[in-house]
N, C-alpha and C positions, 0 to 999 in steps of 0.2 A: 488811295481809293482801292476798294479791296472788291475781286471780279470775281461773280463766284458763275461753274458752269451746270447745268443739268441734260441729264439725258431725256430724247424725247419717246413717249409711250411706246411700249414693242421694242425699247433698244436695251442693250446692255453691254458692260466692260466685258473685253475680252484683256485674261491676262498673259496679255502679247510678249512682255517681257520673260516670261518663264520659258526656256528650251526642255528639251524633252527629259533630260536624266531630271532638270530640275521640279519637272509636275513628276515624275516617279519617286523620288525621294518623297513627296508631301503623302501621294497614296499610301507608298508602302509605309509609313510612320505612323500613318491611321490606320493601318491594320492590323494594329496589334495588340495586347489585351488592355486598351487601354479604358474599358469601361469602365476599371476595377482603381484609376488611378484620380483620386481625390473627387469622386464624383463627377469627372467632367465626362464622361462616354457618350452621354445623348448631345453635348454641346461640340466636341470632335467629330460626332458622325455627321451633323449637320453640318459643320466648315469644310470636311473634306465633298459633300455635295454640291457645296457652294465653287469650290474651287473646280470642282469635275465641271461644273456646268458653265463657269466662266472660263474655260481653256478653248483656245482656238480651235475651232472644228479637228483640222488639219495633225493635232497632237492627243484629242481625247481619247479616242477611240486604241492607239496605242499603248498610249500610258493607261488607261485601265487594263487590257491584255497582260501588258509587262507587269502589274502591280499584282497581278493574278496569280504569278510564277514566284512570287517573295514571301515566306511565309516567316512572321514573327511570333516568338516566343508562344509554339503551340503548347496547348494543354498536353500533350505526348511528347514527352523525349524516348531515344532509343536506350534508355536506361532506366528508365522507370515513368510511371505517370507523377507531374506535377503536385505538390503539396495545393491543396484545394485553398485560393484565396479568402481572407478574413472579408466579411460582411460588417460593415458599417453603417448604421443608417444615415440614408443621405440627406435629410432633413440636420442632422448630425453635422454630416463630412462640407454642408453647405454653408452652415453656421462659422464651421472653423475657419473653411475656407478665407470667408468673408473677412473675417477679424484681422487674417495674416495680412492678406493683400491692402486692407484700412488701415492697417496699423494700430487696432483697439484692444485692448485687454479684452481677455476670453475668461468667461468662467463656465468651468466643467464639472460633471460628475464623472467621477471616474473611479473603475473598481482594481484596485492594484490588486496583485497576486497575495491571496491570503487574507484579504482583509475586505469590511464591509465599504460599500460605495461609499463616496464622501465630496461634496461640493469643493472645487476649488476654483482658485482667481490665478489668474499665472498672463505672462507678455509674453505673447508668441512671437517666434522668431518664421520659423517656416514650416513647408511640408517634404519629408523624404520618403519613399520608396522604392524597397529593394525584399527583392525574392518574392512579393505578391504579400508583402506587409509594409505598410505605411507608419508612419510615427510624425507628430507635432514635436518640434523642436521651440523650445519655450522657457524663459528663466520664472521664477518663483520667488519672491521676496531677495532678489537678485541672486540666486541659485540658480545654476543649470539644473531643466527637468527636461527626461525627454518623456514621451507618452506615446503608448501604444495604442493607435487610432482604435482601433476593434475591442479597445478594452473602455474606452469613452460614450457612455451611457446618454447623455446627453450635453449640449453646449447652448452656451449664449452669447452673443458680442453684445459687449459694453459700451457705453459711449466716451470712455476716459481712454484718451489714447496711450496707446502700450508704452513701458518702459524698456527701449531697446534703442541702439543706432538707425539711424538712416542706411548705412550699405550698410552688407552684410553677404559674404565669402561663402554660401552655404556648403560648400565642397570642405572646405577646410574646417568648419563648424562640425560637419558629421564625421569626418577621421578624426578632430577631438573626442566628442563623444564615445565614439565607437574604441579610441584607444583605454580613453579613461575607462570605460565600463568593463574591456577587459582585462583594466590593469588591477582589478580589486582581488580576491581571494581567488576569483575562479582560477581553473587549471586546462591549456591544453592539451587535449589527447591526438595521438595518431593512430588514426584504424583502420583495419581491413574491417568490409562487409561486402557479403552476397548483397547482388543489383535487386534483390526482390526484397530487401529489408530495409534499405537506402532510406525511405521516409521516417520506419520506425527508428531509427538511428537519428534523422535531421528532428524528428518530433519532439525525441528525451533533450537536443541538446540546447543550450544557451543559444548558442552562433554556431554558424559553419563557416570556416577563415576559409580551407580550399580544400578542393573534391578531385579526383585525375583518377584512371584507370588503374588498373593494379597488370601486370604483367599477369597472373594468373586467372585474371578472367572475374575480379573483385575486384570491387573499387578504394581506393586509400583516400581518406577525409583527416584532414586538421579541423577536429572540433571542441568548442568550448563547453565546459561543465561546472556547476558553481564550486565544486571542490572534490574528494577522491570520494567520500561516500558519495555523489550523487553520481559522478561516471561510473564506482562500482556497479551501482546500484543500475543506469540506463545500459550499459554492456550483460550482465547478468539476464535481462531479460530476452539477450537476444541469441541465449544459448550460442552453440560453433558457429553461427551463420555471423559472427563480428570476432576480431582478433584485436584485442590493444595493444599495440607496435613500441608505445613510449606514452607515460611515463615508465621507470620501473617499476616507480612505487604502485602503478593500477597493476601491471601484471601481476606483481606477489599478491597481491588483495584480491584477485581473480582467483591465482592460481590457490592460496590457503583455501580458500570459499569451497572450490571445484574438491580439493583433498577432504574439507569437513566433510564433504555430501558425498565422495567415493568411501571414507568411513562411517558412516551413518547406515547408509544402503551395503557395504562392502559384502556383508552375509547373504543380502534377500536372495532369494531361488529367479 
């Protein structure tokens, strides 16, 4: 016999079981720029209202205060302002959503780098975001594809469900990913750059593996480039305000460049 209970008009769940770090950990976790992560911003703003206003009197009015004092992932760092997040349509971001969490093949339009938009069919695996870009993880006539959300024109969920496993490790699926992609032709560089160029530096490059202060008041970045002309070519435009530290072969390609154009100009008044 199955007892089922209801609350009566005027009343509501207090959740009693939460202690205080534990309703502060939920605030602070919604406060942070999470609108921008898979379209769910207006559905987290509503859960954490929900949660505010089902906390025991006794703990609310704290953990909002304290939640007050936590500030996540601002638009301002003391280094530079934030690369401005990619814009998805969420009619889009809603579509995909949908398919991963069903389990159903997705077909998209999507405009890869250099070339005209083009429908395709793919089994989505998941969704990952990192640095304020997102990407669908998804196989293709059983190929790994990954896809750059911001670069997905529009989507559709199909009713044939996906080709993929039941679990699935998505941590370890994106450090595959993410190794394989850098293991192709591209090239790491190590650079110094002035803190006021830092974006145009992360803009030109592939990936940023790692970023740390530089003792002299610049910052030293591990960043990825698809090969020596195009690091030439993203460093070249950042005049003295960027230094490449390694490989050798970028410095001599710098430095010949810098010698062509001190002989070129070497006479002007």
């Amino acid at each position: 016999m199955t007892t089922s209970f209801a609350l009566l008009p005027g009343f509501r769940a207090e959740l009693t079981g939460l202690d205080h770090d534990e309703a502060l950990a939920l605030l602070t976790a919604g406060s942070g720029r999470a609108e921008h992560v898979f379209g769910l911003g207006s559905a987290l703003a509503s859960a954490m209202r929900k949660v505010t206003d089902a906390l025991p009197e006794s703990h609310r009015a704290t953990a909002n205060d304290a939640a007050r004092r936590f500030l996540i992932e601002p638009e301002t760092d003391l280094l530079s302002r934030r690369p401005v997040p990619e814009e998805v349509a969420r009619a889009t971001v809603t579509e995909i959503r949908r398919a991963v969490l069903a389990g159903h093949r997705l077909r998209i339009r999507y405009a890869a780098t250099g070339r005209a938009p083009q429908w395709r069919t793919a089994d989505p695996i998941g969704l990952v975001t990192v640095r304020d870009r997102s990407y669908l993880l998804a196989t293709r006539s059983g190929a790994d594809r990954t896809y750059r959300m911001s670069r997905v024109l529009a989507a559709e969920k199909l009713s044939e469900p996906a080709r993929r496993p039941d679990q699935v490790d998505l941590d370890r699926v994106w450090r595959e990913r993410c190794a394989q992609f850098l293991s192709g032709d591209h090239i790491a560089v190590l650079v110094r750059v002035a803190p006021q160029r830092r974006e145009d530096l992360m803009s030109s490059a592939v990936a940023v593996r790692a970023a740390a202060p530089h003792p002299d008041g610049r910052l030293r970045l591990e960043v990825t480039y698809q090969d020596l002309r195009h690091a030439e070519w993203a460093l070249w435009q950042l005049g003295t305000d960027a230094e490449a530290l390694a490989p050798g072969a970028l410095r001599t390609a710098l430095r010949d460049r810098a010698a062509a154009m001190a002989s070129l100009y070497g006479d002007a008044l």
